[in-house]
N, C-alpha and C positions, 0 to 999 in steps of 0.2 A: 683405835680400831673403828670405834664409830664414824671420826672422820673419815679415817679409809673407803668405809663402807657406803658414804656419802658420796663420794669425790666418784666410787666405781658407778654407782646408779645414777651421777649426773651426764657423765663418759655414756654410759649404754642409752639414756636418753634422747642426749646430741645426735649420735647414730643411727636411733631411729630416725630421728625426725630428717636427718640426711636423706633415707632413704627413700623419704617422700616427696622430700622438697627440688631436688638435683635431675636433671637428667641422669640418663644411665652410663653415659662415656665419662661424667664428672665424680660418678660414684668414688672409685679409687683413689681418687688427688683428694678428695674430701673426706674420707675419712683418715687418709694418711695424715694430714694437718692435724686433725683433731688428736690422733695420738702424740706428734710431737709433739704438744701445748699439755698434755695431759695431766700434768703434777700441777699445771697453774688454775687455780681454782679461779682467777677474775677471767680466765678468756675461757675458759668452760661454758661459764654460764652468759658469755660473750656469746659465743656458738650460739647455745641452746637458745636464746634471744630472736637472736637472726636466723635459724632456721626453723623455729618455730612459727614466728609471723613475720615471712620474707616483705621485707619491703618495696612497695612498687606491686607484690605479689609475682618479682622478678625471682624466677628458680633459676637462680646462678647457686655454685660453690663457692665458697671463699678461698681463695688462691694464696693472701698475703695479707697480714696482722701487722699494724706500726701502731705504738705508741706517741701521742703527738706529748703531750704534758700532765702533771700531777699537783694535785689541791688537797690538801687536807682528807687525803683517803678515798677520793674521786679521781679516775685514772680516763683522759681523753683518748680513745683508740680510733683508730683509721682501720676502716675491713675495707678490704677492694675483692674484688670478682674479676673477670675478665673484661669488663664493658662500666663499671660503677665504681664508687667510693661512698661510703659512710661514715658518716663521724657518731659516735656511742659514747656515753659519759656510761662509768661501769664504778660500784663504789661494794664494800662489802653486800648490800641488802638489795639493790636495785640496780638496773640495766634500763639504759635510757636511749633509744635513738632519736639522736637530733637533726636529722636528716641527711641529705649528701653532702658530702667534702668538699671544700671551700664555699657554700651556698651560704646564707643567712642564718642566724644563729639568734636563737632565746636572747637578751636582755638579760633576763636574769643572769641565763649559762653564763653571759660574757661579762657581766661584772663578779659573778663568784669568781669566777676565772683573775680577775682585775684588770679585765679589757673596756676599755672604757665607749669603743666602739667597734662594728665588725672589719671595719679598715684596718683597727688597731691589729686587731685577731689573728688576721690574714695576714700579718706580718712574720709571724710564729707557723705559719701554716706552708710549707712549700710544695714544690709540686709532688705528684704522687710520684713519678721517678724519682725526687729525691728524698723522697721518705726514707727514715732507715729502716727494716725488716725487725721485727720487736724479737726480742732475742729474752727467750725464757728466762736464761737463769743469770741476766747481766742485776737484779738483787731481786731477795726474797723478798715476800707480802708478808702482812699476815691475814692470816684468811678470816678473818674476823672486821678487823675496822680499814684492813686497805694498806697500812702504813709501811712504809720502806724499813728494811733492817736498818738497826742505827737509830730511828728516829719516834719519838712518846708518840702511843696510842692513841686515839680520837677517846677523849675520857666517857668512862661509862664502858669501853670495849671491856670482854669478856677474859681478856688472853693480860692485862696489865696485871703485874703482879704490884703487889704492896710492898714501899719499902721498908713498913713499919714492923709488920709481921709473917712476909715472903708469900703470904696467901693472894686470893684471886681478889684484886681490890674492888672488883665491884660488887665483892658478896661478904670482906668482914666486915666487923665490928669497928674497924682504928676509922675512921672517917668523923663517926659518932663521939666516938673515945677522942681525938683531936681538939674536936668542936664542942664536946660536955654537952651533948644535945642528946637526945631521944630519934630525934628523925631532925633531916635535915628541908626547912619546908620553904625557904625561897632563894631568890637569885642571891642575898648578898652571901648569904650562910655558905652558897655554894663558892663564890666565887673566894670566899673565906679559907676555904678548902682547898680548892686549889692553889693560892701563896703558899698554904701549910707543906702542900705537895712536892709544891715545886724548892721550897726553901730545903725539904727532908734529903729533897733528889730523888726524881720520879724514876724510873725503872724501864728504859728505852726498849723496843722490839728486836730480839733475838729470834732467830730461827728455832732455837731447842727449847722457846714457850711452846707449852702445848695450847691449844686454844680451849680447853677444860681445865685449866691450871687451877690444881685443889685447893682449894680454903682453909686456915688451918685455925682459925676460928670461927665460930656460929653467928650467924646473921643473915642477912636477907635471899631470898632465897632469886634465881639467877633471871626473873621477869624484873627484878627491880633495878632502876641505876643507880649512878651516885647523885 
């Protein structure tokens, strides 16, 4: 319910800020979109992104939402307007415009990505006609770390359950219990944990985790990670 109740006041935010940022013949097509996308919590706060601090300070609507590619819970979108394109790196916690589509690209962005140069990039990147239209429910997120159904949580996500004791695995005890430790205080201990994890068989993203997935042991309480 709290999620719900989240998801409705990010909805009603986007809207306003439509209302401010759009012309008034654009009203209508703009927030018609935003209802279609409205169960996907990564183009929500896409929206509220971009209509919050239009870039260019260009009051256009967003017409049409592509998907270009997916990184470890980092998901590349393409907004287009009727005159523009923007490229947005969109991940559970942050919203990132990286400027306009097919323009020059961070370094950074393009080796996370494993592009080794913007030529490389551009390869993967086709023209806005042949974008394909990002289509909601072709797979679920999870609204937490990003990840496609079918595939392990970015570790530390909130929604991974334990295999060891079906609780929220970043809040019991079995990590500890594993490792015969007290706390777990560096890289190897960690990376320890994770073999452990993965030898046990880690616990893939399903749609019917809830993203508060209860604990059924005591331990750390939900500011800390693994």
């Amino acid at each position: 319910m709290a999620l719900e109740n989240k998801t409705h006041q990010l909805i009603e935010e986007v809207k306003l800020f439509i209302q401010y940022s759009v012309p008034e013949n654009e009203l209508q097509s703009a927030v018609a979109l935003v209802d279609r996308y409205r169960n996907d919590a990564f183009i929500m706060r896409l929206f509220r992104e971009y209509y919050s601090s239009l870039p260019e300070a260009r009051e256009e609507a967003v017409v049409r939402i592509a998907r270009l590619i997916d990184r470890q819970g980092v998901h590349l979108f393409v907004v287009s307007t009727t005159a523009f394109s923007y490229l947005y790196a969109v991940s559970a916690d942050k919203t990132l415009l990286l400027g306009e589509y097919r323009k020059e690209v961070n370094a950074g962005v393009l080796s996370f990505f494993g592009f080794g140069s913007h030529e490389e990039f551009l390869k993967v990147c086709p023209s806005i006609e042949d974008l394909e239209e990002y289509v909601e429910s072709e797979k679920e997120l999870c609204a937490v770390c990003g990840v496609p159904e079918g595939e392990y949580h970015l570790l530390g996500c909130t929604v991974e359950i334990c295999p060891w004791c079906e609780g929220q695995l970043s809040n019991c005890n079995c990590r500890f219990d594993q490792l015969k430790v007290d706390d777990i205080e560096d890289e190897e201990q960690l990376e320890k944990f994770i073999d452990l994890l993965t030898a046990k068989g880690r616990i893939p993203y399903q749609k019917t985790q809830a993203p508060a997935y209860p604990g059924t042991s005591s331990g750390l309480d939900d500011s800390e990670s693994t």
